[in-house]
Backbone as CSV, one residue per row, in Angstrom:
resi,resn,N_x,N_y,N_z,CA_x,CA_y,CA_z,C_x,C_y,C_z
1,UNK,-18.308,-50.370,-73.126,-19.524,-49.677,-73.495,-19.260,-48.690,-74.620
2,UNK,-18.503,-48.100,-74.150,-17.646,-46.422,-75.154,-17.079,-47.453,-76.810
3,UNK,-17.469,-47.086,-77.623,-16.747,-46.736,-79.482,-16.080,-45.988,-79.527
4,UNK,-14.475,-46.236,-79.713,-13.744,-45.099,-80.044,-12.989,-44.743,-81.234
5,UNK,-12.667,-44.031,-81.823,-11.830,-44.292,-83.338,-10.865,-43.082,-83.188
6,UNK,-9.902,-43.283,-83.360,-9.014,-42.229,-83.563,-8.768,-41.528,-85.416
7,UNK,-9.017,-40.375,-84.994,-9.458,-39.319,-86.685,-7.805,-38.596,-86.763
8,UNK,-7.154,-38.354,-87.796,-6.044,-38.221,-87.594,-4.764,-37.971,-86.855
9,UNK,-4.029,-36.488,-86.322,-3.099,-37.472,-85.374,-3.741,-37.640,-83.965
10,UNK,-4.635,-36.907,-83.842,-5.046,-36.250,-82.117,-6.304,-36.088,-82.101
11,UNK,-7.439,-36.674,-82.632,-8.916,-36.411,-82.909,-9.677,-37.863,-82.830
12,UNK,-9.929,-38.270,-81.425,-10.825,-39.298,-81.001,-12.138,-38.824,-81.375
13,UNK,-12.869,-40.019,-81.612,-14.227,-39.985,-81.842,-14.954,-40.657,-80.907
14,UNK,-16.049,-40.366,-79.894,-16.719,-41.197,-78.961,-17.782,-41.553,-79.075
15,UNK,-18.234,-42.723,-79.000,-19.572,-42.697,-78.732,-20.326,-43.617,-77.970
16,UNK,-21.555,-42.814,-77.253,-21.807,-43.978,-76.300,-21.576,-45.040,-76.339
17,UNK,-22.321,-45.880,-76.942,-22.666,-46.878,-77.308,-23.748,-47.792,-76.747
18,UNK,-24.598,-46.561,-76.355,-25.666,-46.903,-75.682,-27.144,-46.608,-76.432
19,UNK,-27.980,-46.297,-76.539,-29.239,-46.186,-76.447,-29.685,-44.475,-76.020
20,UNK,-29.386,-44.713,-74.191,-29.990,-44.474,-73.025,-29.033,-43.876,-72.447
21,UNK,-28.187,-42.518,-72.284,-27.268,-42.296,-71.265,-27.830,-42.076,-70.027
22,UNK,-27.915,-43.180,-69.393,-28.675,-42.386,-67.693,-28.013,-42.402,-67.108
23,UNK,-28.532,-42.547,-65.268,-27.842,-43.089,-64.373,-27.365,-44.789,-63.934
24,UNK,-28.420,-45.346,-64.838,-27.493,-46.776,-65.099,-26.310,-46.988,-65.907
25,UNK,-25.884,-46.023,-66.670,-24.590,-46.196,-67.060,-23.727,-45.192,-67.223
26,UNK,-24.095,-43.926,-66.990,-23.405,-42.772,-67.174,-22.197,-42.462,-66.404
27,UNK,-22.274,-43.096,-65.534,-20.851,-43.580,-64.626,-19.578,-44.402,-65.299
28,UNK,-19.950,-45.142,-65.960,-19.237,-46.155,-66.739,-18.605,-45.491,-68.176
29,UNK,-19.698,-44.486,-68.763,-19.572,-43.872,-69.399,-18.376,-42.082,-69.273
30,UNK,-18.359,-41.733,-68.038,-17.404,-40.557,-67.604,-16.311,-41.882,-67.618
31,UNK,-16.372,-42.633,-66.759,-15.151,-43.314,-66.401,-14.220,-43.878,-67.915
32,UNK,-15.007,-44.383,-68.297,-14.337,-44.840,-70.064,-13.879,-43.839,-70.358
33,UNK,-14.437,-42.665,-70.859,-13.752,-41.364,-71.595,-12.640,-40.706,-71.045
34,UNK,-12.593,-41.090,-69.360,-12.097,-40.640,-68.131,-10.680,-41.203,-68.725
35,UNK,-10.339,-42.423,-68.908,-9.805,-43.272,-69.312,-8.865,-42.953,-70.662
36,UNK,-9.536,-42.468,-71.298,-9.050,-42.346,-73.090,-8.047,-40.898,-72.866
37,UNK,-8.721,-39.774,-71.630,-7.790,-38.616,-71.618,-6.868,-39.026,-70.891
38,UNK,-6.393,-39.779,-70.128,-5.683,-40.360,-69.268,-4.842,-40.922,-70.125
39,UNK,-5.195,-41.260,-71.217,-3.977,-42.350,-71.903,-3.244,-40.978,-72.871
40,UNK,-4.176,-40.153,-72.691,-3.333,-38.817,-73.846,-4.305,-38.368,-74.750
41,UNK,-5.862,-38.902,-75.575,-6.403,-38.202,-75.828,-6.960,-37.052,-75.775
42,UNK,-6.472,-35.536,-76.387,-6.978,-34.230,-76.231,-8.472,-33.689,-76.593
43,UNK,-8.055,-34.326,-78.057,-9.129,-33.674,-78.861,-10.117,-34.838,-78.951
44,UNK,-11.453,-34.282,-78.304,-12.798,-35.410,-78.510,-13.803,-34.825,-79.207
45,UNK,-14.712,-35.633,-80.125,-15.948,-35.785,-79.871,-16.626,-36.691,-79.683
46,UNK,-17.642,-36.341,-78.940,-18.564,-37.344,-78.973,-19.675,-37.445,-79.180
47,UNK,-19.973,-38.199,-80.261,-20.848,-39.241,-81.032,-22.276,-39.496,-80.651
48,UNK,-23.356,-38.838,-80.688,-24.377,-39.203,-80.361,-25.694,-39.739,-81.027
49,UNK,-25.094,-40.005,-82.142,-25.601,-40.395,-83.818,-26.746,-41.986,-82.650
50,UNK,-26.426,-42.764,-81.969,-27.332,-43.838,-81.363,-27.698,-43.541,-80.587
51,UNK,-27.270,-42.559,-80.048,-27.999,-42.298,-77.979,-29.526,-41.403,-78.441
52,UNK,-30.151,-41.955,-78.127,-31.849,-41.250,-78.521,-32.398,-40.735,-77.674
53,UNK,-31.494,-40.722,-75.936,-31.535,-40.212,-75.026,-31.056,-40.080,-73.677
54,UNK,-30.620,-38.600,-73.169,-29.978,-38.414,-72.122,-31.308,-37.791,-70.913
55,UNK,-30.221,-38.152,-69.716,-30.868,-37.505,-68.705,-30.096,-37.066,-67.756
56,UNK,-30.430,-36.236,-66.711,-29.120,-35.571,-65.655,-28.118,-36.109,-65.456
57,UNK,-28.118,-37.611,-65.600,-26.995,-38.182,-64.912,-25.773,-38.341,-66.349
58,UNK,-26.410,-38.599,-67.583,-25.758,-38.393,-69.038,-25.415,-37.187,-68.915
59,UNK,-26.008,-35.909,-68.735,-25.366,-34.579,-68.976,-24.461,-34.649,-67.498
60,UNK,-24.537,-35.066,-66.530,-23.576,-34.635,-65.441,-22.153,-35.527,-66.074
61,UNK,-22.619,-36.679,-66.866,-21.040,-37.400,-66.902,-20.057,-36.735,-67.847
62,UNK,-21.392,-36.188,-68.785,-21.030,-34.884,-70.114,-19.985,-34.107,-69.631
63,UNK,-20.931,-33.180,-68.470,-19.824,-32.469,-67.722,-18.486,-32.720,-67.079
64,UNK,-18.588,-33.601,-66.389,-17.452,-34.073,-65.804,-16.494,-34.696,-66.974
65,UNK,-16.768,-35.108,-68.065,-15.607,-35.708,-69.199,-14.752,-33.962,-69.299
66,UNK,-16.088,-33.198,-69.670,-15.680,-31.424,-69.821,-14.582,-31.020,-68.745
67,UNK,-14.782,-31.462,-67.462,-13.946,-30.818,-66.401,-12.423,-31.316,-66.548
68,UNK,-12.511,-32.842,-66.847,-11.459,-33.392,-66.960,-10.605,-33.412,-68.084
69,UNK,-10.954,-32.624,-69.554,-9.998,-32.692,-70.200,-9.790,-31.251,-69.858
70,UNK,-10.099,-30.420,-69.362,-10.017,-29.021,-68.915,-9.185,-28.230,-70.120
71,UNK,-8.365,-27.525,-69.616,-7.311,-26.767,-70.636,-6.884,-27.709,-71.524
72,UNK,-6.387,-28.647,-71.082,-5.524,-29.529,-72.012,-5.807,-30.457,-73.585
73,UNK,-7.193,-29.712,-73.800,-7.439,-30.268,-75.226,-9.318,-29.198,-74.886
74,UNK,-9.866,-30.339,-76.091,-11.080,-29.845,-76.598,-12.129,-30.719,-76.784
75,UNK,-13.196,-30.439,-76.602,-14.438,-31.668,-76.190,-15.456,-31.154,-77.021
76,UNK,-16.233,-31.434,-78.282,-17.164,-31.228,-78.990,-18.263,-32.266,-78.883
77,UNK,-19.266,-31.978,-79.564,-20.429,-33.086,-79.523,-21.053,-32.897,-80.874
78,UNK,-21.492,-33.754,-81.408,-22.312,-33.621,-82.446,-23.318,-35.207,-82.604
79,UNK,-23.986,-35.104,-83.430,-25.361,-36.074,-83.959,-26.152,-35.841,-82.804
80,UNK,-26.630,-34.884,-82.110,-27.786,-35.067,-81.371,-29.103,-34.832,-81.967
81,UNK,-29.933,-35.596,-81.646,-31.705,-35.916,-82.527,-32.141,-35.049,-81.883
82,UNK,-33.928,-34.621,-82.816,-34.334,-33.651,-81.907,-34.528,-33.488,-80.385
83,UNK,-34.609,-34.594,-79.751,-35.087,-34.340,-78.278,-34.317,-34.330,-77.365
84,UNK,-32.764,-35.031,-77.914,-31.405,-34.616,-77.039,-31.297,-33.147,-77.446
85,UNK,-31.416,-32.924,-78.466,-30.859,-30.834,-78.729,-32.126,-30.209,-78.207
86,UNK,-32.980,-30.695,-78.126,-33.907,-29.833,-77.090,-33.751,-30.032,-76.044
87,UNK,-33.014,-30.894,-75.187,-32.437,-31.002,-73.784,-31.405,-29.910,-73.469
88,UNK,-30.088,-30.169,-74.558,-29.150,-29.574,-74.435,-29.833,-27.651,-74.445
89,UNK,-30.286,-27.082,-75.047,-31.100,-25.916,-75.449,-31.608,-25.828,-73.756
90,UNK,-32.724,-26.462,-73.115,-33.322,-25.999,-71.845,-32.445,-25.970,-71.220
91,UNK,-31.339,-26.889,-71.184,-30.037,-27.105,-69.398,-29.443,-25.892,-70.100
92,UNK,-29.087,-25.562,-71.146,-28.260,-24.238,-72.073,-26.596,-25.004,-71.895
93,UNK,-27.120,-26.321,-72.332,-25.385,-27.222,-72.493,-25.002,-26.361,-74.438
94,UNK,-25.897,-26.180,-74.716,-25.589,-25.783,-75.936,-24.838,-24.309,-76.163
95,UNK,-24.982,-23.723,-74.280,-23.544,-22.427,-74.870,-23.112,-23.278,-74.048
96,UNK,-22.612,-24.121,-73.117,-20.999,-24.892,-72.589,-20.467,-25.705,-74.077
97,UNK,-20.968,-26.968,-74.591,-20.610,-27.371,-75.863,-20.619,-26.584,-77.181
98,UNK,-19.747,-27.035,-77.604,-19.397,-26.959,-79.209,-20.669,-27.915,-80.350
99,UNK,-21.578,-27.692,-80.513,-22.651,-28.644,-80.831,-22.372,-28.660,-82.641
100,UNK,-22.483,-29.807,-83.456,-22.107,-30.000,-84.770,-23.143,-31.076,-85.066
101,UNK,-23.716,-30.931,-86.819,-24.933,-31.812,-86.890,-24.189,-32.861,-87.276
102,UNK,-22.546,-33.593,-87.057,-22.639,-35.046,-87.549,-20.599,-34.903,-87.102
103,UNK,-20.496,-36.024,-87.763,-19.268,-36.557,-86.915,-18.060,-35.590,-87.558
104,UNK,-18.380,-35.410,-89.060,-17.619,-34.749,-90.175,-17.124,-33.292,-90.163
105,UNK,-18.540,-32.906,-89.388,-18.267,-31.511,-89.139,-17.979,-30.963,-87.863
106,UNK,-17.980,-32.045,-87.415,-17.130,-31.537,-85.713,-16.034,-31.793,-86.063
107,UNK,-15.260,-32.845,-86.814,-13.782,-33.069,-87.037,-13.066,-31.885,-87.779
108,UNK,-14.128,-31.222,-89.203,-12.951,-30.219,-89.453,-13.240,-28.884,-88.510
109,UNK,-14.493,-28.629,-87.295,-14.379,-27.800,-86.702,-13.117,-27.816,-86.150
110,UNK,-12.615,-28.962,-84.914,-11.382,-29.426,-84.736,-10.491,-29.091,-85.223
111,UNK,-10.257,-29.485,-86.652,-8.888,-29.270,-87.290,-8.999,-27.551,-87.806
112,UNK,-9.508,-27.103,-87.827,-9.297,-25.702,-87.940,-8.948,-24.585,-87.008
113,UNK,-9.178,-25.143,-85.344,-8.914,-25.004,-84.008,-7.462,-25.064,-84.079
114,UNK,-6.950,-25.848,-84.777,-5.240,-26.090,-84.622,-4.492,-25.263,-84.909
């Protein structure tokens, strides 16, 4: 389901690759990313440039990717359209995330973190 690209030495890029993050796939979706920190990926973002929309069960998997890279790296988000950043804004995911308007500028947020 998950797009991933690795951005220089330690800077994955994610993205759904969905549409729709709900509860029909948002499970599949923690578990994939679940997956990528497990193999050693620290530094993420993820990609929301196609997802045109989340719902509790997308922001709970959000969270839980958050819990699981914990200390050990850094989790950003960027391309969200207006009605995902007006989601993120009411739940107030926008003070837990690092929010960036596109893939470019979450990467050198990243690399300046280093």
């Amino acid at each position: 389901m998950i797009h991933s690209k690795l951005h220089d030495p330690d800077i994955m890029v994610v993205r759904p690759g969905v549409d729709r993050l709900t509860a029909v796939n948002a499970k599949a979706f923690k578990e994939e990313v679940a997956a990528l920190i497990d193999a050693g990926a620290s530094r993420l973002v993820i990609d929301f440039k196609d997802t045109g929309f989340l719902d509790s069960s997308g922001l709970g998997a959000l969270t839980g990717v958050l819990k699981k890279i914990g200390h050990r790296g850094d989790l950003v988000v960027c391309g969200l359209n207006p009605d995902v950043s007006q989601l993120f804004r009411i739940c107030r995911m926008d003070r837990v995330f690092s929010v960036y308007a596109d893939e470019a500028d979450a990467i050198q947020a990243l690399k300046e973190k280093s």
